[in-house]
Legacy VTK file of the C-alpha trace (Angstrom):
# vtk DataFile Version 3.0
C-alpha trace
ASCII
DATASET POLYDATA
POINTS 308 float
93.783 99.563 116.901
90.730 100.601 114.799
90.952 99.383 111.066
90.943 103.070 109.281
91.040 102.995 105.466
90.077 106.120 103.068
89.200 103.984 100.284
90.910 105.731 97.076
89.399 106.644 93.694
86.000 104.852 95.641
83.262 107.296 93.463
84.714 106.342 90.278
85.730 102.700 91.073
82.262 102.111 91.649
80.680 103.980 88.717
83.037 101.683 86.060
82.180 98.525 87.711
78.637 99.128 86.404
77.013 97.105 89.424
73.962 94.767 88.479
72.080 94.326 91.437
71.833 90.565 91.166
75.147 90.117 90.001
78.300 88.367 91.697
82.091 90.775 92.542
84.876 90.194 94.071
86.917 92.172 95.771
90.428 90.570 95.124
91.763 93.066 98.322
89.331 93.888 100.826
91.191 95.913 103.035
89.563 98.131 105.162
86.317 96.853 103.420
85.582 100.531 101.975
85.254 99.616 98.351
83.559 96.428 99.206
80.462 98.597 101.368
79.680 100.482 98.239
79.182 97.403 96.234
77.145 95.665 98.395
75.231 98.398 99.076
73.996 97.740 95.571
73.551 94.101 95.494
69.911 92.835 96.257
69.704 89.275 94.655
73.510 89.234 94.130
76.915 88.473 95.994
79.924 89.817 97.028
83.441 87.319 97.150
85.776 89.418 99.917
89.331 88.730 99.566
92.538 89.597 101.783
95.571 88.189 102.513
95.298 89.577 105.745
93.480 88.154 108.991
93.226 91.044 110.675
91.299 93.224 107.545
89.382 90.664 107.362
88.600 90.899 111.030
88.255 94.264 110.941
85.511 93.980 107.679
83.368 91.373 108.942
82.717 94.051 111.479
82.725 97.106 109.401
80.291 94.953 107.031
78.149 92.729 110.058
74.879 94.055 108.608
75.367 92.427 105.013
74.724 88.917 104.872
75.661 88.090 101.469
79.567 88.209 101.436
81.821 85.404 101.317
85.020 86.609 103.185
88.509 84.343 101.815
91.518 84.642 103.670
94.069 84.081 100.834
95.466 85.480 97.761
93.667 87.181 94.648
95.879 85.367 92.489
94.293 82.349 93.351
91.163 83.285 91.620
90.258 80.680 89.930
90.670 78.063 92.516
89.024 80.246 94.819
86.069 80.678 92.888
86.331 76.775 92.352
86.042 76.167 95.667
82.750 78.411 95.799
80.923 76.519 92.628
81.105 80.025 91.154
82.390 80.123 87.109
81.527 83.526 86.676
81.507 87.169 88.274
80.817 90.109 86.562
83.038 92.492 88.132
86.358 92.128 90.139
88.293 95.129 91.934
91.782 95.163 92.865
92.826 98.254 95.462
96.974 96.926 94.771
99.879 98.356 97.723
99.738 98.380 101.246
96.632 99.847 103.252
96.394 102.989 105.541
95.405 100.462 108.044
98.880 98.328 107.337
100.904 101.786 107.948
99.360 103.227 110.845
99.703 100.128 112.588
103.332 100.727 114.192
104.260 96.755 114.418
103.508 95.983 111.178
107.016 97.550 110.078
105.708 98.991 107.119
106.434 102.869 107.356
109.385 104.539 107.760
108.564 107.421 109.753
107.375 105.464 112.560
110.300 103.029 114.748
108.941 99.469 114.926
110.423 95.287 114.244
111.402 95.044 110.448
108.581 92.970 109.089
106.234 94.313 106.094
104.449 90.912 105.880
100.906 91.616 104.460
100.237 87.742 105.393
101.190 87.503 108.833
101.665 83.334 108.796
104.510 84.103 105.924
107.484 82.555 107.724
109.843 85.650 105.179
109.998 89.070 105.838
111.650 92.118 105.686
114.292 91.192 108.344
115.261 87.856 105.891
115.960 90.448 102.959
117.878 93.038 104.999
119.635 90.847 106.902
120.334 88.080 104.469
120.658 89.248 101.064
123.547 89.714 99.266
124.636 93.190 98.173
123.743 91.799 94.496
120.366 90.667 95.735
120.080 93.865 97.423
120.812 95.873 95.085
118.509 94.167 92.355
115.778 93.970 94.546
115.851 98.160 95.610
116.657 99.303 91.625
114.117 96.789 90.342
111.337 97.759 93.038
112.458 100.498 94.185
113.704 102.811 91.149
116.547 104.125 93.372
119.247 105.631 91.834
121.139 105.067 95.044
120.729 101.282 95.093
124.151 100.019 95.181
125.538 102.624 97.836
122.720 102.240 100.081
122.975 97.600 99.508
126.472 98.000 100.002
125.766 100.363 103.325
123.254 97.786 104.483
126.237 94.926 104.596
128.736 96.797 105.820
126.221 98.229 108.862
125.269 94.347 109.437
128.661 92.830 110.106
128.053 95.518 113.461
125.198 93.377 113.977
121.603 92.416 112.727
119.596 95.014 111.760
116.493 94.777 113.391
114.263 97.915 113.411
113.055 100.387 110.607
114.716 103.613 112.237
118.170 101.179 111.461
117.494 100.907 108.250
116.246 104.575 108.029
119.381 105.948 108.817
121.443 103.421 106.700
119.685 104.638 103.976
119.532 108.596 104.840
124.032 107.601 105.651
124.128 106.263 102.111
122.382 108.592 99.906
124.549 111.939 99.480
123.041 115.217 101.789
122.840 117.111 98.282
120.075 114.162 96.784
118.104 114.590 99.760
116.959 117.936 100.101
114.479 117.589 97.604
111.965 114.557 96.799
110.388 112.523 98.826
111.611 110.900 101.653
114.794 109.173 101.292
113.936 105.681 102.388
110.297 105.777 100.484
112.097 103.901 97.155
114.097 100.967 99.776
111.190 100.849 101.530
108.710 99.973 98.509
111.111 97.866 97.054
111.781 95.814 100.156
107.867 95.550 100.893
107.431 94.546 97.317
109.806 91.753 97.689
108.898 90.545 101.051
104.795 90.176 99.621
105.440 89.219 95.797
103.355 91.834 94.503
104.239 91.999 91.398
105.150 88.573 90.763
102.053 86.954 89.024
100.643 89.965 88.597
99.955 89.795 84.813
99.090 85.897 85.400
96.090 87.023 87.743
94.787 89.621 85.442
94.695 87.220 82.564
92.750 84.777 84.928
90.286 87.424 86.145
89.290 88.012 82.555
88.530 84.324 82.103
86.342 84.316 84.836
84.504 87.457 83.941
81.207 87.249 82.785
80.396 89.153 79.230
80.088 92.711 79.730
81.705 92.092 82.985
84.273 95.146 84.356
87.657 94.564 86.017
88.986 97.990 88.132
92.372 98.022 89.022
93.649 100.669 91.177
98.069 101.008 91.687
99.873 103.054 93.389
103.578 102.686 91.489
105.056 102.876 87.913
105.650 99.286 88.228
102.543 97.910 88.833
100.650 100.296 86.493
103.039 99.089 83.805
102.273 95.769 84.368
98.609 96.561 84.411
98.370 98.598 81.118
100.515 96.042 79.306
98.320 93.178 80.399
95.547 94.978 79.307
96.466 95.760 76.188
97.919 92.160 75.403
94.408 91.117 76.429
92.596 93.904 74.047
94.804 92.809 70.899
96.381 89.473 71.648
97.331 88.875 68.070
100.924 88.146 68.034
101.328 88.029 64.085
103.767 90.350 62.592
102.258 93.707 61.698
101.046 94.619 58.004
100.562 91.194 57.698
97.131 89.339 57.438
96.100 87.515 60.929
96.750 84.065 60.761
97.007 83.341 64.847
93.368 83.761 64.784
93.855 84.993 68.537
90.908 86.980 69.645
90.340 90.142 71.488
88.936 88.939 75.038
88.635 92.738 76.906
88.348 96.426 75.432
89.845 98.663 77.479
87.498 101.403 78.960
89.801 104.093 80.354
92.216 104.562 77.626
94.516 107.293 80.215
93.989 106.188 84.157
91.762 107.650 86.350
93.482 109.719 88.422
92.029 111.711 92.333
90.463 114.547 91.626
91.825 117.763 93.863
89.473 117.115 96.386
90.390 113.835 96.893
94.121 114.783 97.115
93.214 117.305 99.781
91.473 115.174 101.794
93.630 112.167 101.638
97.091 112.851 100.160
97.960 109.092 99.677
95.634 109.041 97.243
98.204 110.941 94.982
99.808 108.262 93.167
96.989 106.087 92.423
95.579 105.172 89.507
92.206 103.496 87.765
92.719 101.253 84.738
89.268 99.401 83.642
88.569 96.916 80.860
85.185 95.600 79.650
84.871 91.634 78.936
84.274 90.860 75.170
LINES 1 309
308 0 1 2 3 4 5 6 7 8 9 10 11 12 13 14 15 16 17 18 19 20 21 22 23 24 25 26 27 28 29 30 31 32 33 34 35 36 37 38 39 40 41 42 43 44 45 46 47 48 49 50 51 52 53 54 55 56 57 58 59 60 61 62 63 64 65 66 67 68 69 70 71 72 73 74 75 76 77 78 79 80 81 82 83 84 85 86 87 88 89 90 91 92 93 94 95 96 97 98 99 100 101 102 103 104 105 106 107 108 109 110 111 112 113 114 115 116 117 118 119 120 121 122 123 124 125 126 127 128 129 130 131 132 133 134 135 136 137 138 139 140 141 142 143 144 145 146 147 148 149 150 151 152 153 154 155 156 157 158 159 160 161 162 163 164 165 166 167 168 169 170 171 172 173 174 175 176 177 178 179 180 181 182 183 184 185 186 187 188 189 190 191 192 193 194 195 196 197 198 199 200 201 202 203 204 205 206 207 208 209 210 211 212 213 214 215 216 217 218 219 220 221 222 223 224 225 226 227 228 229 230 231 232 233 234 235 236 237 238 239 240 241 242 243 244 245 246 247 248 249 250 251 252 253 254 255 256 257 258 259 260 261 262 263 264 265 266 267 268 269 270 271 272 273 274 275 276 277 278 279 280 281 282 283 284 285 286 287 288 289 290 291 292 293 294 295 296 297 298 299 300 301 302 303 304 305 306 307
């Protein structure tokens, strides 16, 4: 299948990042390599570090970007920055993009198991070599787990009746497809909640996917690394497409603009430092002709801080 990605928020993403042509980026999630074309485009002396946790987009990239010579493409995790960049002799970048969620290229493609509106294995594994996916959670979690994991992730109201659904439909036998779990979920939410909304597996489905690739786990723990590798002046863009990853986002950033923990009124005796200043004080959000043209784009949103 061809890799198709509409990179989102790509205009204004770029225009933050402030681009020195001589400088060094990385991409922490190179995807369908959209974002990452526009910033090489505008590297002469400088250097572009490509990241993805999956083979295939980075497959798919190489291609897309064959006439560039000066990317390094990293099969592995953003949070690994710093050893990444170890590994590279690199000690500082001065500008790193993060495009967080699943791509149009992971949804389209019908064995991947990510979308709900298409029939396919459960799976959802962003990292294909991951031995744990979305088949371990449905299938082996307890109703407690379950439950956690779709309220916490998923923000469903529903999450007990539709964990308790999903055990109950399993002693039958495993549960092995998406359309299964589909119309678990559509069985345990009441007809009345779902006639408005979004679809009514959207919030299980997040929250499983979420799970399955540890998204947010060590989410905060990245950003705080990214800034210590950013060069002064140096821009980090990060682009989410949930309240729970923006939230983590605009509280790291913040933590990082005013990290003094001392209590307030009271002189500063932690002597803690500022180390960003936050550039985009609301998020950047699609303008209407970006919503027209691609309406995933709707949710997303464009924090960006400035190194100190």
């Amino acid at each position: 299948m061809e890799y198709i990605h509409k990179s989102v928020l790509l205009k204004e993403t770029i225009e933050y990042l402030n681009i020195k042509p001589e400088g060094i980026y990385v991409d922490g999630t190179l995807g369908g390599g959209g974002h990452s074309e526009e910033i090489v485009k505008r590297l002469t002396a400088g250097k572009l570090i490509a990241i993805d946790r999956d083979r295939e987009a980075i497959a798919a990239a190489k291609e897309r970007l064959k006439n560039y010579k000066n990317i390094e493409y990293i099969n592995d995790n953003f949070k690994n920055i710093k050893e990444i960049l170890k590994k590279l002799r690199i000690y500082k970048v001065d500008g790193i993009l993060l495009d967080l969620g699943v791509s149009s290229y992971q949804l389209e493609e019908v064995d991947r198991g990510f979308s709900y509106i298409k029939d396919a294995p459960l799976d959802m594994r962003m990292d294909k070599s991951s031995p744990f996916s979305a088949y371990d959670v449905v299938n082996k979690y307890s109703d407690k787990e379950l439950e956690r994991v779709i309220k916490e992730y998923g923000e469903e109201k529903w999450a007990s009746r539709i964990a308790k659904f999903i055990v109950k439909e399993r002693k039958k036998g495993e549960i092995k497809t998406t359309f299964q779990l589909v119309d678990i979920i559509k069985s345990a939410i009441p007809v009345s909640a779902r006639r408005e909304g979004p679809h009514p597996a959207k919030r299980t489905f997040q929250a499983i996917r979420i799970e399955v690739n540890e998204e947010l786990k060590g989410l905060d723990k990245a950003i705080d690394d990214m800034a210590e590798v950013l060069r002064g002046k140096g821009r980090i863009a990060i682009i989410t497409f949930h309240s729970l990853e923006d939230r983590i986002v605009k509280n790291t950033f913040k933590r990082l603009e005013n990290p003094c923990t001392c209590p307030p009124g009271l002189p500063c005796t932690c002597r803690k430092e500022p180390i960003i200043k936050i550039i985009t004080k609301k998020p950047i959000l699609p303008s209407k002709e970006e919503l027209q043209a691609n309406p995933r784009s709707r949710s997303a949103k464009l924090r960006v801080a400035e190194k100190l």
